[in-house]
Backbone as JSON, one array per atom type, in Angstrom:
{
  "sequence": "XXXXXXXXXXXXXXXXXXXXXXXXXXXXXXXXXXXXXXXXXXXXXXXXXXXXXXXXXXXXXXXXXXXXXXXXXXX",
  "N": [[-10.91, 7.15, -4.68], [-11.13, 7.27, -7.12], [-10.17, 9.25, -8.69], [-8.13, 10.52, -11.3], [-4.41, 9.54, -11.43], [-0.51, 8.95, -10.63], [-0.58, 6.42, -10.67], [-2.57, 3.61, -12.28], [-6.32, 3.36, -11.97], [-7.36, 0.93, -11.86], [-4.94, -0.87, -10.58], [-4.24, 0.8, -8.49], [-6.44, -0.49, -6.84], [-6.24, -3.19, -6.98], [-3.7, -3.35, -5.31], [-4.92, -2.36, -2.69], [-6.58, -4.61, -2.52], [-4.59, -6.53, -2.31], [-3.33, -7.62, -4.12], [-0.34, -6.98, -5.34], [1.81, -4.95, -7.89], [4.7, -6.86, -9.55], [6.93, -5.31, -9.59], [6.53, -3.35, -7.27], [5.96, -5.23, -4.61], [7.56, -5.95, -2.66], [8.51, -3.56, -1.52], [5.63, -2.75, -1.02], [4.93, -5.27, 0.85], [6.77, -4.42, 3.02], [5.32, -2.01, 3.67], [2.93, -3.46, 4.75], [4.1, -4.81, 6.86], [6.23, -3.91, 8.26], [6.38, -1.36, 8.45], [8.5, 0.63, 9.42], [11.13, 0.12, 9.05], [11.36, 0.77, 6.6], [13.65, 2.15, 3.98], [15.41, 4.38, 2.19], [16.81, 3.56, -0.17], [14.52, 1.71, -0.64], [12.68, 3.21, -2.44], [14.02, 4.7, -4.09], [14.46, 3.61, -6.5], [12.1, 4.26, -7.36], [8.94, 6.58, -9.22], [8.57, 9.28, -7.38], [5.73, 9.77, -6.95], [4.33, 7.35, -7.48], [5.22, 5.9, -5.95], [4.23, 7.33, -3.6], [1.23, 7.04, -3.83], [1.25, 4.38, -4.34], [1.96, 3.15, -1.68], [0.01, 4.52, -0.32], [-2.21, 3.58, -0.82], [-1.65, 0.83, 0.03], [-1.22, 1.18, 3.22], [-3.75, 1.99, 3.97], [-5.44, 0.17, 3.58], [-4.42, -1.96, 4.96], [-4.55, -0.55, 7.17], [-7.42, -0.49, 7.75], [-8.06, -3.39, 7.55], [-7.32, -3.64, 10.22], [-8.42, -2.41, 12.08], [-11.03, -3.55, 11.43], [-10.78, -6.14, 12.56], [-10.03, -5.4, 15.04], [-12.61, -4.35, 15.61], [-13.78, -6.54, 15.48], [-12.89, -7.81, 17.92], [-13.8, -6.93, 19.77], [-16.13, -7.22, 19.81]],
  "CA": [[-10.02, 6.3, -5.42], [-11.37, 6.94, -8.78], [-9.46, 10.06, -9.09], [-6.41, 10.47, -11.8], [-3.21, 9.86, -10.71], [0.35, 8.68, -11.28], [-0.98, 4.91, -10.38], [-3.97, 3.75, -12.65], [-7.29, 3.09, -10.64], [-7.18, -0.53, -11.62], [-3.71, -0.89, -10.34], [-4.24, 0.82, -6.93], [-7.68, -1.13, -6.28], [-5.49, -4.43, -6.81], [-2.91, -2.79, -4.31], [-5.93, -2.3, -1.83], [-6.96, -6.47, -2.52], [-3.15, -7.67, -1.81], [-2.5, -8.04, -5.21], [0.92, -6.04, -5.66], [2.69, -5.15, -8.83], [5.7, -7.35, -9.07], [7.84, -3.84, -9.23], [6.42, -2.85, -6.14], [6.02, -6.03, -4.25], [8.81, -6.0, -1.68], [8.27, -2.03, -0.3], [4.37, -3.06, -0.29], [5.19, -6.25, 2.07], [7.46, -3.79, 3.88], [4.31, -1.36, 4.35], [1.82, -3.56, 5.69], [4.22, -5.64, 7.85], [7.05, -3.49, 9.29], [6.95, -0.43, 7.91], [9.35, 1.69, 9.51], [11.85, -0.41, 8.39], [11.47, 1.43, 4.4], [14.75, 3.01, 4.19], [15.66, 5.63, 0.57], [16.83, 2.63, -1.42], [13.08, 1.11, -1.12], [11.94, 4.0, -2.79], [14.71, 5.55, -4.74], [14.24, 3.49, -8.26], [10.45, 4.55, -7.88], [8.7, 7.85, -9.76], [7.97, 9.85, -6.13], [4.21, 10.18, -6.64], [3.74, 5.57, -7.7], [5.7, 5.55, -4.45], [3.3, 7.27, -2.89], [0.0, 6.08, -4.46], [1.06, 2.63, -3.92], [2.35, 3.12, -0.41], [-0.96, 5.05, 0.85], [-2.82, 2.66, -0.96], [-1.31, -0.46, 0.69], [-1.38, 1.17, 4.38], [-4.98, 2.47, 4.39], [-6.04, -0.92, 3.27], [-3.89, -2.72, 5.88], [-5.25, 0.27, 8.7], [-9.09, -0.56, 7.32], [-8.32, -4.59, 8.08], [-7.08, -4.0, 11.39], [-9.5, -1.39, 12.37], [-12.42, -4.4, 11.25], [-10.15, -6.77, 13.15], [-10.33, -5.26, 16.4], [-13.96, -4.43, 16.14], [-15.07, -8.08, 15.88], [-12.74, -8.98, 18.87], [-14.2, -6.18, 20.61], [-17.79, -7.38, 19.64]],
  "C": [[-10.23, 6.39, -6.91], [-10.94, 7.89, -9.27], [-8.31, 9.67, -10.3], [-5.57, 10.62, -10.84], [-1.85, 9.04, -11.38], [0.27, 6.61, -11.49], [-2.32, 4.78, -11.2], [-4.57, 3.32, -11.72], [-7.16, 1.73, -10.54], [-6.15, -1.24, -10.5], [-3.66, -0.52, -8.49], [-5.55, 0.41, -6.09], [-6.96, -2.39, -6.01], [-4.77, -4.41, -5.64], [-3.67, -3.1, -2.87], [-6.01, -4.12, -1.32], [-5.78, -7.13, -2.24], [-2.47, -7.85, -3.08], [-1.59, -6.8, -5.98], [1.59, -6.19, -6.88], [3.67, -5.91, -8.65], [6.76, -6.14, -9.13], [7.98, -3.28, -7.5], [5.97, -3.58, -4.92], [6.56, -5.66, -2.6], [8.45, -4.53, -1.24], [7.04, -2.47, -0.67], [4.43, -3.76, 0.7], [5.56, -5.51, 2.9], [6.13, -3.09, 4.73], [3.55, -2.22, 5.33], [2.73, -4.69, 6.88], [5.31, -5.25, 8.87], [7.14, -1.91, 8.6], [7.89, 1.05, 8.39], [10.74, 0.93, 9.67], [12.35, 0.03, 6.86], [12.52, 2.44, 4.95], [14.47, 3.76, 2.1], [15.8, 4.67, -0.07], [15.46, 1.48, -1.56], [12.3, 2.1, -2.3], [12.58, 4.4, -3.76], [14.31, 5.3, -6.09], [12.64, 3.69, -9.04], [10.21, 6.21, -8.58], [7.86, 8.06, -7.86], [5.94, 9.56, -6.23], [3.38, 7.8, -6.97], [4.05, 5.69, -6.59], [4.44, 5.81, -3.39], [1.77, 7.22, -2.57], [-0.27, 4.69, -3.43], [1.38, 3.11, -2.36], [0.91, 3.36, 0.44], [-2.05, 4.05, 0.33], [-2.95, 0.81, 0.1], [-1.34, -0.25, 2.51], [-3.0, 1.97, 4.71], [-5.79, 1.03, 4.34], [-5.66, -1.59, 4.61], [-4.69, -2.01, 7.69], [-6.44, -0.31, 8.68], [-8.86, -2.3, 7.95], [-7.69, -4.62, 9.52], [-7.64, -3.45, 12.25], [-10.62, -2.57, 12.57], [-11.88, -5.32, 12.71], [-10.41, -6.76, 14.79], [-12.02, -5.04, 16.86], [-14.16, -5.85, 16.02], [-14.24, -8.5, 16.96], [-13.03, -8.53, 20.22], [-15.66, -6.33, 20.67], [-18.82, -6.1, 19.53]]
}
């Protein structure tokens, strides 16, 4: 994560913690709660590479708490 990229690091660590740009808000919610629901006009008024920063940002985070999730109900 501490790589350059089109997202600063600050920015996609926040992403990670829940706390979403207000730009990119609404297709983050989308990711971690239905995401195959994101149709072209979620994405279109974005630069391709924030899109997909923020996007892999917001579903690795969401995979990582549901991953923990099931291990503690799996003990």
């Amino acid at each position: 994560m501490a790589t350059p990229g089109a997202l600063p690091e600050e920015v996609r660590r926040a992403i990670v913690r829940g706390e979403d740009p207000p730009e990119l808000a609404a297709l983050l919610d989308k990711v971690r709660q239905c995401a195959y629901r994101i149709v072209d006009r979620d994405v279109e008024r974005l630069d391709d590479d924030v899109a997909l920063e923020a996007v892999l940002a917001a579903a690795l985070a969401e995979g990582d708490d549901r991953r923990r999730a099931a291990l503690a109900a799996i003990g």
